[in-house]
N, CA and C of each residue as an Amber inpcrd file, in Angstrom:
protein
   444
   0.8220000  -1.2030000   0.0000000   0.0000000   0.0000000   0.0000000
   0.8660000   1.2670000   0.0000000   2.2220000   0.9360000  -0.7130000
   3.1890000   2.3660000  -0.5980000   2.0720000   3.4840000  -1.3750000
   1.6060000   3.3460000  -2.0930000   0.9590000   4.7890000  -3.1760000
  -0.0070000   4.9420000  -1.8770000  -0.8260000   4.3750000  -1.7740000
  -1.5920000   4.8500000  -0.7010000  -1.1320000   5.2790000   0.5130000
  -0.1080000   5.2050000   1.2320000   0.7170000   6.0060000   2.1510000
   1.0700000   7.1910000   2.0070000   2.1310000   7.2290000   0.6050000
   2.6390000   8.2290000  -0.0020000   1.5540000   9.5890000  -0.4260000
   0.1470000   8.7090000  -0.8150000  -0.6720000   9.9950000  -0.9810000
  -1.1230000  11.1230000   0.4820000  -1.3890000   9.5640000   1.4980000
  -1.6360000  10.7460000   2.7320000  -0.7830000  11.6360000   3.2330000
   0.9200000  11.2720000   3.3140000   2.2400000  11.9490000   3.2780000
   1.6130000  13.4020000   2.3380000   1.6000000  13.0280000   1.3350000
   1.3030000  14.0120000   0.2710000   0.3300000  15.2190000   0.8440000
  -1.2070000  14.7740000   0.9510000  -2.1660000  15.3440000   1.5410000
  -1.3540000  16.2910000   2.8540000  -1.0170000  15.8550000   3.8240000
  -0.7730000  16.2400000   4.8270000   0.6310000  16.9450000   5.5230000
   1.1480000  16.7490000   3.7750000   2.7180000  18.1820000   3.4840000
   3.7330000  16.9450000   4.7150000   3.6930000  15.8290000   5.2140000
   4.4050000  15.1240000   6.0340000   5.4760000  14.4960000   5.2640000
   6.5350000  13.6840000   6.3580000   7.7250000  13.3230000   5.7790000
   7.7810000  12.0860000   6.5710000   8.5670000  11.0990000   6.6250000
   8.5450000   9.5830000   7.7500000   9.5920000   9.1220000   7.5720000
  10.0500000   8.4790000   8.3980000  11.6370000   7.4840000   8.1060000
  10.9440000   6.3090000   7.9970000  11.2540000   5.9980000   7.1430000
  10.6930000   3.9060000   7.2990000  12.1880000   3.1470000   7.3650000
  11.7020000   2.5010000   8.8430000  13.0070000   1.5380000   9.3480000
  12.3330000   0.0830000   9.1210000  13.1120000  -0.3240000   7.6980000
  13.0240000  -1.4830000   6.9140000  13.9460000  -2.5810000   7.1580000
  13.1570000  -3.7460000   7.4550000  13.8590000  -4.8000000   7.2010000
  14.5260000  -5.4510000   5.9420000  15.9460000  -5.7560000   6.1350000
  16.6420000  -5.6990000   4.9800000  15.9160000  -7.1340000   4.1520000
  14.7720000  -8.1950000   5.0920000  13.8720000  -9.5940000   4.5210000
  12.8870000  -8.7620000   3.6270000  12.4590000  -7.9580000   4.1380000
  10.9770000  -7.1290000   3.0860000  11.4360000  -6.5600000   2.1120000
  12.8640000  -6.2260000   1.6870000  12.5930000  -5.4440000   0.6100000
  13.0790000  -6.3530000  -0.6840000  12.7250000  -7.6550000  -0.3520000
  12.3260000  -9.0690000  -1.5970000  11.0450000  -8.1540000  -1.6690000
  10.0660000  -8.0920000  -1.1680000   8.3880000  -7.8000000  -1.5340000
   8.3520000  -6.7280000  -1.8600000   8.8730000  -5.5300000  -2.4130000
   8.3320000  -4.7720000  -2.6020000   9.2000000  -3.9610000  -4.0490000
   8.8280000  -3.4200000  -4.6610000   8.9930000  -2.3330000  -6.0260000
  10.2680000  -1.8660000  -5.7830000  11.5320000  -2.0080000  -6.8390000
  12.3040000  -0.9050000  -6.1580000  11.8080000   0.2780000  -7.2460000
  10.9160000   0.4310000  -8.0500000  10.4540000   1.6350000  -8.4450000
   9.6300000   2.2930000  -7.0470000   8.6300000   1.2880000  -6.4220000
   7.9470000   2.1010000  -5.4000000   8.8930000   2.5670000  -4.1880000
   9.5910000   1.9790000  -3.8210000  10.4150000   2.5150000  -2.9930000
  11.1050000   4.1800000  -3.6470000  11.4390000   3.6380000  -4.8370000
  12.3350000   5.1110000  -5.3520000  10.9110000   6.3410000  -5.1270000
   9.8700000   5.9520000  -5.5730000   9.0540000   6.9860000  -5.2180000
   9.1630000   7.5200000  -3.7570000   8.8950000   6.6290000  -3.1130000
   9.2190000   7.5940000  -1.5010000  10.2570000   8.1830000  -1.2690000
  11.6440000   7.5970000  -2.1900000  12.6190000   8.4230000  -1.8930000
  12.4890000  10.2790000  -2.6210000  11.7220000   9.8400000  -3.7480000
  11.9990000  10.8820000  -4.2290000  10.7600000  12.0180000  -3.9200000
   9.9150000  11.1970000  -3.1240000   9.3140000  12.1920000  -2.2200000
  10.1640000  12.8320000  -0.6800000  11.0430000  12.4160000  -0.6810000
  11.8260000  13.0080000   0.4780000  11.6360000  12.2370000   1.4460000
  11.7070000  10.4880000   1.8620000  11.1440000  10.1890000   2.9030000
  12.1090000   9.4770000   2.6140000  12.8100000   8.8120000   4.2590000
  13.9320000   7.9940000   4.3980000  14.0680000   6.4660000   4.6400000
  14.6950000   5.9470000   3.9960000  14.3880000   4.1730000   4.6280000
  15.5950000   4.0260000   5.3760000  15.4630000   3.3000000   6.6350000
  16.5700000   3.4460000   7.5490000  17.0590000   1.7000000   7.8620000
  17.7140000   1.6620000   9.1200000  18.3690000   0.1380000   9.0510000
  16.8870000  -0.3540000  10.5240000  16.3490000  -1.2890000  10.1380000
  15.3440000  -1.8450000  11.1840000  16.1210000  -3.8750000  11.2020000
  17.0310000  -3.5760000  10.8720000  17.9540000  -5.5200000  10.5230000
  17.2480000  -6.5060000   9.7580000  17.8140000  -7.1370000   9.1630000
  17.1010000  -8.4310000   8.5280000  15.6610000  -9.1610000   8.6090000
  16.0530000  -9.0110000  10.0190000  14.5070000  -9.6200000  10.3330000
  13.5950000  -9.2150000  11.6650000  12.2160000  -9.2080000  11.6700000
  11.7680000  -8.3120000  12.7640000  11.4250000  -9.2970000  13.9720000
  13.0000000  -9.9100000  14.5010000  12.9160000 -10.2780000  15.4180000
  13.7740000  -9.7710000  16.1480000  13.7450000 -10.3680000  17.9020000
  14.6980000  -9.3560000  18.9480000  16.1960000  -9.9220000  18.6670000
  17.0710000  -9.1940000  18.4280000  18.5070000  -9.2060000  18.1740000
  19.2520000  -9.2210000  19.6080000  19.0050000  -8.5920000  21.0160000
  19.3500000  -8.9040000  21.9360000  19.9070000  -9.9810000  22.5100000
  20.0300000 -10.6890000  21.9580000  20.6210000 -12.5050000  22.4960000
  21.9190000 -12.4850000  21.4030000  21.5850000 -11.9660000  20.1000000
  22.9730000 -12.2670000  19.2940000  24.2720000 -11.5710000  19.6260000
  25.6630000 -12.0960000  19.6670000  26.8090000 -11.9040000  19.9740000
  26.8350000 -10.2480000  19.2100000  28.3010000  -9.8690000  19.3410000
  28.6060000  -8.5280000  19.2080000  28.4150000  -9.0660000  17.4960000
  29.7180000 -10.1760000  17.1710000  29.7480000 -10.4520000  15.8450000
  28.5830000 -10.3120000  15.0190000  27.7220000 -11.3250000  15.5920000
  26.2940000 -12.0470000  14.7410000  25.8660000 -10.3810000  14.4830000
  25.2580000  -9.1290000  15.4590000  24.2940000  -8.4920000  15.0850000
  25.2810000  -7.5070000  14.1700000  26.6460000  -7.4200000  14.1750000
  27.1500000  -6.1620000  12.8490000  27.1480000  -7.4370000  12.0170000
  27.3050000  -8.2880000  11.5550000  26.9410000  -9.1920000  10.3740000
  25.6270000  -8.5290000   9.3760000  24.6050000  -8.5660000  10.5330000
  23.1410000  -8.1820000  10.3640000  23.5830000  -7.2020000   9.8010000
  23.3290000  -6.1960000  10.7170000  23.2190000  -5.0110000  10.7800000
  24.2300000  -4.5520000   9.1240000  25.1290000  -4.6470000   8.9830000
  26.0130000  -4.4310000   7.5320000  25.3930000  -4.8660000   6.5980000
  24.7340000  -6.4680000   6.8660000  24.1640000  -6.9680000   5.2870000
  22.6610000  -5.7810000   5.0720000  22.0630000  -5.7640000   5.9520000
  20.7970000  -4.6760000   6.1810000  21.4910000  -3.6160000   5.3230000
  21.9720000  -2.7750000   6.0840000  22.3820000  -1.7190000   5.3930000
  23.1750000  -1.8980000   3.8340000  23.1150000  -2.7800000   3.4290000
  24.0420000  -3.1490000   2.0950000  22.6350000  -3.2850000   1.3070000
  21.4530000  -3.7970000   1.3040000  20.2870000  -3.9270000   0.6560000
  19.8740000  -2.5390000   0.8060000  19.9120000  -1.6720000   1.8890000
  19.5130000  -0.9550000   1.5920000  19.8880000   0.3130000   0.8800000
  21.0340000   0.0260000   0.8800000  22.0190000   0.8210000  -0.0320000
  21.8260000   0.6220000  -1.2380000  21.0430000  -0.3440000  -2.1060000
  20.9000000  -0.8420000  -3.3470000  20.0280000   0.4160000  -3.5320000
  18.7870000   0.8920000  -2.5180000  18.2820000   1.9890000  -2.9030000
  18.2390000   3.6640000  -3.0540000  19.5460000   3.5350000  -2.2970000
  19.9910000   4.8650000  -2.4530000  21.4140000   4.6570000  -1.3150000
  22.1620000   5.7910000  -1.4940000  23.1010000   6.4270000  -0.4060000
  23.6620000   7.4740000   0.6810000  22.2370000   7.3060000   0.8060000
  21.3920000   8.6540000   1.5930000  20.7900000   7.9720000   2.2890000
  21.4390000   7.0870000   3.6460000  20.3200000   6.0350000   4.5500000
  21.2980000   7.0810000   5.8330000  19.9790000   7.4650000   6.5780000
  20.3420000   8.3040000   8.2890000  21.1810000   7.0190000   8.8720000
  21.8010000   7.7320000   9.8490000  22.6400000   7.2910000  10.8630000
  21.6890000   6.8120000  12.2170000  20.4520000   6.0050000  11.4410000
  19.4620000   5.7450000  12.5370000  19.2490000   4.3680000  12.2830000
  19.0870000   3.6930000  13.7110000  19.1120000   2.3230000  13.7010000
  17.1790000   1.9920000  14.8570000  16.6410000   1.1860000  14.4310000
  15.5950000   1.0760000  15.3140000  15.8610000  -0.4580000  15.6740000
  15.5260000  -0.7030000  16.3520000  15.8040000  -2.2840000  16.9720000
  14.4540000  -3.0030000  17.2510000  14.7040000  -4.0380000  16.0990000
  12.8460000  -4.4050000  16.3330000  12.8710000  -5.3700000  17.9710000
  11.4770000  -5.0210000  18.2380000  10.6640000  -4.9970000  19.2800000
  11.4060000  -3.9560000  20.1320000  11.6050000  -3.3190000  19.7810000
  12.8730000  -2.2770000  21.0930000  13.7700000  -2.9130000  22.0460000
  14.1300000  -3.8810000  21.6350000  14.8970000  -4.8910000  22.7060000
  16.5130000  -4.4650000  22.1920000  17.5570000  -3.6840000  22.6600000
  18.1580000  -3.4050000  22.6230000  19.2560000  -4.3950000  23.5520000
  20.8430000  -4.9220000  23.5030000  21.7130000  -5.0750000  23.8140000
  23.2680000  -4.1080000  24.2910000  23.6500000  -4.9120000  25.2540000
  25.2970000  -3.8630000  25.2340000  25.8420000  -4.1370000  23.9680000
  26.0100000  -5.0550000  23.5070000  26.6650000  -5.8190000  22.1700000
  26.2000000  -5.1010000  20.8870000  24.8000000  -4.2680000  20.5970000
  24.0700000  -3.9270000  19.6670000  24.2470000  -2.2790000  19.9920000
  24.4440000  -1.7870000  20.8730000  24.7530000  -0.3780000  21.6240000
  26.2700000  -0.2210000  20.8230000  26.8810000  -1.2480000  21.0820000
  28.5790000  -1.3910000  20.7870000  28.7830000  -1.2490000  19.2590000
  28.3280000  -1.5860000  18.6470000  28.1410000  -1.7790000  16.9580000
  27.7600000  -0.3830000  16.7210000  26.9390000  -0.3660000  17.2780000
  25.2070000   1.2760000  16.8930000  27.1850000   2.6880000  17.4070000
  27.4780000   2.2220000  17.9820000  28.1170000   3.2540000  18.4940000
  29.8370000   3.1340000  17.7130000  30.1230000   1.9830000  17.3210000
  31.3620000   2.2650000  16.3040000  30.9110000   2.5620000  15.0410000
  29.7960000   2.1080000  14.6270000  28.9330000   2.8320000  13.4160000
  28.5660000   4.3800000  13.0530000  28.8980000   5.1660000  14.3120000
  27.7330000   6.4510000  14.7750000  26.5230000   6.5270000  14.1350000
  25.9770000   5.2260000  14.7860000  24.4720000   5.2910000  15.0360000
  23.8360000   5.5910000  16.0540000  22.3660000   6.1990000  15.9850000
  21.3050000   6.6570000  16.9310000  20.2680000   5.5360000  17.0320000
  20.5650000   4.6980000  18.3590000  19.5110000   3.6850000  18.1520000
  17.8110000   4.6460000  18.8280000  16.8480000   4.7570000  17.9160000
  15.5460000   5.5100000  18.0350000  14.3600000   4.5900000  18.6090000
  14.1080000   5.3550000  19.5170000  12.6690000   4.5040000  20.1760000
  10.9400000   5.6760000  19.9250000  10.1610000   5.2450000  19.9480000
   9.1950000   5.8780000  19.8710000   8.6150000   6.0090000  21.3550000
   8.0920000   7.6040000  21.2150000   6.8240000   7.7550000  22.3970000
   5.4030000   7.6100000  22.0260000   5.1400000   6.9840000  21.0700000
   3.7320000   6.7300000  20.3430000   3.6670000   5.3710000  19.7440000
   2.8070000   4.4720000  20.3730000   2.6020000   2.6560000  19.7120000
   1.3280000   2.5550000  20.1380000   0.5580000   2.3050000  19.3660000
  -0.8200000   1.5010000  19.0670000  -0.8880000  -0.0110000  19.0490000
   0.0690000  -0.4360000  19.1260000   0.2230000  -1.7690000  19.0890000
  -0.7050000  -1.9690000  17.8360000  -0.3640000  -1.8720000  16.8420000
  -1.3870000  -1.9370000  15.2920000  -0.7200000  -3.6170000  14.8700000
   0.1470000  -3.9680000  15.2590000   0.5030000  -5.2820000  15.3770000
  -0.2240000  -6.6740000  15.6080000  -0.8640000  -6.2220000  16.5640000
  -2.0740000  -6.7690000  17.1170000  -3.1630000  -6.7200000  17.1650000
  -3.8210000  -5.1240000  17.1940000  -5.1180000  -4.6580000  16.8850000
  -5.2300000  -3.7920000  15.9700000  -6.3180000  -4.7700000  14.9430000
  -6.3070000  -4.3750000  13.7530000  -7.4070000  -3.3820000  13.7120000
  -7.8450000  -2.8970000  14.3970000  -8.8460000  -1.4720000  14.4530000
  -8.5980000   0.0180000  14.2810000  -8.2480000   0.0970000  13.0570000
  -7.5310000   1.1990000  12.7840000  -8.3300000   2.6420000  13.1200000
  -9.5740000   2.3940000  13.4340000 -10.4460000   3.7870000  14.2090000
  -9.7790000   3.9870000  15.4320000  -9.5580000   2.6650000  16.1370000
  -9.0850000   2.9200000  17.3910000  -7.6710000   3.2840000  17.4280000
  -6.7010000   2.8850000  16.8920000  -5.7550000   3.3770000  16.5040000
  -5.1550000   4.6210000  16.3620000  -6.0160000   5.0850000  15.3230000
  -5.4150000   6.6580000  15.0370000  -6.3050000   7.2540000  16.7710000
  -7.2050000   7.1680000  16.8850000  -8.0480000   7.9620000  18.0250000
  -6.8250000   7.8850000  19.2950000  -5.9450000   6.5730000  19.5720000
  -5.0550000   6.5290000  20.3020000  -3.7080000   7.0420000  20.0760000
  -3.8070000   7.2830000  18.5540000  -2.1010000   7.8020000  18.8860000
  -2.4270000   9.2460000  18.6300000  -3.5480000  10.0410000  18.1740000
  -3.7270000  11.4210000  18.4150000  -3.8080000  11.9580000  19.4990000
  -4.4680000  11.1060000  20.7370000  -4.2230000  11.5590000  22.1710000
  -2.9790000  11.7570000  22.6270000  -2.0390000  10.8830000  22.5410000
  -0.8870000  11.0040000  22.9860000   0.2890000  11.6420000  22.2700000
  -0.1780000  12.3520000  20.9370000   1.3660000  12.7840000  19.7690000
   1.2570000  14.4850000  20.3090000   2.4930000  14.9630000  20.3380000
   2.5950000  15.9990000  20.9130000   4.0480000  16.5300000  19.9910000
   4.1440000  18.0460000  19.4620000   5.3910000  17.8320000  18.9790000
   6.6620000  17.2310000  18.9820000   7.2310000  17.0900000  18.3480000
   8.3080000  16.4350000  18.6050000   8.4020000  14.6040000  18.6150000
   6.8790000  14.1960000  18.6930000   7.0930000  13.0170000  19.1740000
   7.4140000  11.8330000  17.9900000   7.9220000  10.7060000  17.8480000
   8.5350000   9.7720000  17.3730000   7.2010000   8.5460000  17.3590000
   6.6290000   8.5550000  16.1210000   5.2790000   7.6670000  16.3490000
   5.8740000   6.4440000  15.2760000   5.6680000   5.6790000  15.5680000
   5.3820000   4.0490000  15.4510000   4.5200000   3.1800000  14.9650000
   4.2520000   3.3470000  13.4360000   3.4230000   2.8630000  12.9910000
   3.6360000   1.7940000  11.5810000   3.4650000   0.5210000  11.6490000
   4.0100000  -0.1270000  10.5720000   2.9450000  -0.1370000   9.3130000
   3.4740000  -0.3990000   8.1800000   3.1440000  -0.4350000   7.1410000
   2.0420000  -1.0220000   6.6470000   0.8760000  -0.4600000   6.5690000
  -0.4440000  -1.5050000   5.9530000   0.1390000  -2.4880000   4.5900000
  -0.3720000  -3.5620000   4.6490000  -0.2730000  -4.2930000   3.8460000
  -2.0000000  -4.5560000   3.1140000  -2.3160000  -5.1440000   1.8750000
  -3.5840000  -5.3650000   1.9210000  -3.8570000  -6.9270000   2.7450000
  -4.6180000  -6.7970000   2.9830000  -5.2280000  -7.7550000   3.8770000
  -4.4590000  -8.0080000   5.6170000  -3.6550000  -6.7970000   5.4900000
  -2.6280000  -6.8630000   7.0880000  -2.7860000  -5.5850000   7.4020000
  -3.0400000  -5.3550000   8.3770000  -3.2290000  -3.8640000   8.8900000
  -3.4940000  -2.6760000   7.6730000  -4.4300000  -3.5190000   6.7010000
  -5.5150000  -2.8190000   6.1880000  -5.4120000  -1.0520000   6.6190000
C-alpha cells in the first residue's frame, strides 16, 4: 500500500523514516520505494529480520546489521545514521556496533500496538491523544489484507 501512504504523506505536506527490514525489501517495487525516496522520505536500518537481536553476539548483530544496510544501499546512499531495533529490545553488544557505526539507536513515544489490533479507528483515536510535537510515532506499514 506504498501509493496509498505516499498519498496521505502528500495530503498532509508530512515526511517519515521507514526503518526497513533488509527480509521485506524481496516484496516490494524498487520503483515504489524510489518513489518515496523521491518524495523526500527515508528508509533506515530496522535488521534483517523483525525479530529481537538482543541474544545475538557482538559479531552475529554487525553481520546483520552491515548486510541490512548493504540492501539498503541498493536503494539509495542517503540512509540516516538511525538504527531502530525491532521490538525495542536493545543489547550492550548492539549499543557497541550502533556506536562504532555512529548510530542513533531511536525509540518511539507513540505505539498503538497496530501489530495486534487491527482497528484502525481505534488506533489513530489513540495515537492522536498522545502525539505531541516532537514526538517519534510508530506505525508499521499496511499491507492489503494486514493492517488494512
Amino acid at each position: 500500500m506504498i501509493n496509498e501512504v505516499r498519498e496521505l504523506f502528500d495530503k498532509y505536506n508530512s515526511k517519515a523514516t521507514f526503518f526497513v527490514t533488509g527480509s521485506h525489501c524481496n516484496y516490494n517495487l524498487f520503483s515504489d520505494v524510489q518513489l518515496l525516496l523521491n518524495d523526500k522520505h527515508e528508509i533506515a536500518n530496522h535488521s534483517m529480520y523483525d525479530w529481537p537481536y538482543n541474544k545475538y553476539s557482538k559479531e552475529e548483530f554487525k553481520y546483520d546489521f552491515e548486510q541490512t544496510n548493504s540492501i539498503l544501499n541498493e536503494f539509495t546512499n542517503d540512509i540516516p545514521n538511525w538504527y531502530r531495533a525491532p521490538h525495542a529490545k536493545l543489547s550492550k553488544e548492539m549499543q557497541e556496533v550502533l556506536d562504532e557505526k555512529d548510530y542513533t539507536h531511536i525509540v518511539c513515544d507513540v505505539f498503538a500496538n497496530d501489530t495486534s489490533i487491527p482497528d484502525s479507528n481505534w488506533i489513530s483515536k489513540f495515537i492522536l491523544k498522545r502525539t505531541k510535537p516532537g514526538s517519534i510515532l510508530l506505525i508499521h506499514m499496511p499491507e492489503r489484507g494486514v493492517r488494512e
